[in-house]
C-alpha positions as CSV (number, residue, x, y, z in Angstrom):
1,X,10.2,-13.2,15.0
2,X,7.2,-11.0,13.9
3,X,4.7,-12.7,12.5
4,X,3.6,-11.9,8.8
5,X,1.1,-10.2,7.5
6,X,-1.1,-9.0,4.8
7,X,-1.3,-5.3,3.1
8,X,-4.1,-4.2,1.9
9,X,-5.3,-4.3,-1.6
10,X,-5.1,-0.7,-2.4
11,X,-1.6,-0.6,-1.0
12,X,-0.7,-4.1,-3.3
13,X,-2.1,-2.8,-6.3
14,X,0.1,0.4,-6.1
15,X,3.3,-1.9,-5.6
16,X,2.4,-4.0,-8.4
17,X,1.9,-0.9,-10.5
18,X,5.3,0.7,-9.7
19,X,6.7,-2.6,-9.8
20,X,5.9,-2.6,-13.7
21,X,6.6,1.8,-14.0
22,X,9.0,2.4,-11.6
23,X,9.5,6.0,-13.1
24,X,6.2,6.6,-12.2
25,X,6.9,7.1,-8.7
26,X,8.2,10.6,-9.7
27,X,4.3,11.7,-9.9
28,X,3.7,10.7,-6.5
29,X,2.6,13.8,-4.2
30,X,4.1,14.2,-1.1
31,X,-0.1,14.1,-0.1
32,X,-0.3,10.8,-2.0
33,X,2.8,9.1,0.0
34,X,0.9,10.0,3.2
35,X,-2.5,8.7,2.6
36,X,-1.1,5.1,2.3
37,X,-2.2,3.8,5.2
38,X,0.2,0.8,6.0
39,X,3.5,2.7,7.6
40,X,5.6,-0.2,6.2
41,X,4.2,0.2,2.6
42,X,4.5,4.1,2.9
43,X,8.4,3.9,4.5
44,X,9.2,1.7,1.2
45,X,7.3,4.0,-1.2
46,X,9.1,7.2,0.6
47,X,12.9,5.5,0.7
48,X,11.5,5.3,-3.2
49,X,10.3,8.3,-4.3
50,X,13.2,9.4,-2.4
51,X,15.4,8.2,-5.2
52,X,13.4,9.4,-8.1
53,X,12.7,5.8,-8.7
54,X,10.7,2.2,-7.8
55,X,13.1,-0.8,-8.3
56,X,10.8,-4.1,-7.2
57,X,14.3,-5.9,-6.1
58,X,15.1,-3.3,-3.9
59,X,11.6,-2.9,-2.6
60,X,11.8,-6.2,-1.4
61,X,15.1,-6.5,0.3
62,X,14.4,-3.3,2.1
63,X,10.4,-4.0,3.2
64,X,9.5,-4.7,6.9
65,X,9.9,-8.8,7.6
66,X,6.4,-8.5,8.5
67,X,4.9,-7.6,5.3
68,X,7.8,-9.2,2.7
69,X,6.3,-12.2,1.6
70,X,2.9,-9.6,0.7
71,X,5.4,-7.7,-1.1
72,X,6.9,-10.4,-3.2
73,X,3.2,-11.1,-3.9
74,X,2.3,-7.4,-5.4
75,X,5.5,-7.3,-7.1
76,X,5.6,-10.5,-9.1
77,X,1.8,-9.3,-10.2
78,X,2.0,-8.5,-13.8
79,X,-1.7,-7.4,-13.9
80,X,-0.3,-3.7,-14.8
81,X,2.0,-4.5,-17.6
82,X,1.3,-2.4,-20.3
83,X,3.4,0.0,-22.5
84,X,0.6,2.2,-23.4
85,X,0.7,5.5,-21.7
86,X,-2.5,6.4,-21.8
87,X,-3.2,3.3,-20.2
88,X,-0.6,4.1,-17.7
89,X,-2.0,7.4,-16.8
90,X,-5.4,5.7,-16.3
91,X,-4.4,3.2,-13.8
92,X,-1.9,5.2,-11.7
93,X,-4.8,7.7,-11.3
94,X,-7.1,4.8,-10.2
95,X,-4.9,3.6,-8.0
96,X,-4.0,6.7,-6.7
97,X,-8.3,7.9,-6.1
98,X,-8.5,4.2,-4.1
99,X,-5.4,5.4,-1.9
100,X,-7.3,8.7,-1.3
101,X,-10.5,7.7,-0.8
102,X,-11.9,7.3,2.8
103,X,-14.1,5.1,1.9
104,X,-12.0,2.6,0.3
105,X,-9.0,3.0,3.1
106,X,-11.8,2.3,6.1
107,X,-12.7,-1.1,4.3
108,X,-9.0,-2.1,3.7
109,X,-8.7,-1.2,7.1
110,X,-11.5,-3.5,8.2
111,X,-10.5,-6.4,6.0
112,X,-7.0,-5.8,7.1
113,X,-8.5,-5.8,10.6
114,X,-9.9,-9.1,10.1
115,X,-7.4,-11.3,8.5
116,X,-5.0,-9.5,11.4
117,X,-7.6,-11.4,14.2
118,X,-7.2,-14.4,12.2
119,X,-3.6,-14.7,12.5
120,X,-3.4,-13.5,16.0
121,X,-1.5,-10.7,15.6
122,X,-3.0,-8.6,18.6
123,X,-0.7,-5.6,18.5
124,X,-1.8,-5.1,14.6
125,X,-5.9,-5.9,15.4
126,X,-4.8,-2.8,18.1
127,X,-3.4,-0.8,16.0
128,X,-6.0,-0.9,13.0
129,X,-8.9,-0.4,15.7
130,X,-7.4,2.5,17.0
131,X,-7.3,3.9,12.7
132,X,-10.6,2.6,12.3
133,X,-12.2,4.5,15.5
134,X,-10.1,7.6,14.6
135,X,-11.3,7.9,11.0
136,X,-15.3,6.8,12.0
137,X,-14.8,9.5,14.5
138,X,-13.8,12.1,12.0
139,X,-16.7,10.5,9.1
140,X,-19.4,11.3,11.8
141,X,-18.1,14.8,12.3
């Protein structure tokens, strides 16, 4: 049994936003799939976009054991119900500039990094310090 886990905030925000816009997902960048930094979150957005399409049922049914109760979390979230486009445009890119931003990945990564001590999962704590090292290697360049 794997033990669960967490994903990070910028990664739950952008489930509970496709959760509520599913469509949406069609204005996802190949780039933008592959700056989320969680491989489980990104294989569920891919096997998404991949259908033209973000269903939160199916999203939950096909995420990694490890992260599904996180996902029912993001996905019951109505904090981006809205049927205002312009609103809609405004999140999505917010979300999307927090995915992006190194900044904002490196402290999801140490929060992520944290919380993965906490729980004793030791091959994730390995995991995330290998990330964090790589991407503080390549900020002090």
């Amino acid at each position: 049994m794997v033990p669960a886990r967490q994903i990070d905030t910028a990664n739950a925000k952008l489930l509970a936003f496709l959760a509520q816009h599913g469509t949406l997902i069609a204005r996802m960048s190949a780039e933008a799939v592959a700056a989320i930094n969680d491989p489980a979150v990104r294989t569920l957005v891919e096997v998404a976009a991949s259908r033209g399409l973000f269903d939160a049922k199916t999203a939950l049914v096909e995420a990694a054991p490890e992260i599904r109760q996180a996902v029912a979390r993001a996905l019951l979230s109505d904090e981006y119900a809205t049927d205002d486009e312009k609103v809609k445009q405004r999140l999505f890119a917010e979300i999307m500039n927090a995915l992006s931003s190194p900044k904002t990945r490196l402290q999801e990564m140490y929060r992520e990094h944290r919380s993965a001590v906490q729980s004793g999962d030791h091959a994730r704590v390995k995991e995330l310090q290998e990330r964090i090292s790589a991407m503080t290697g390549e900020q002090s360049r």
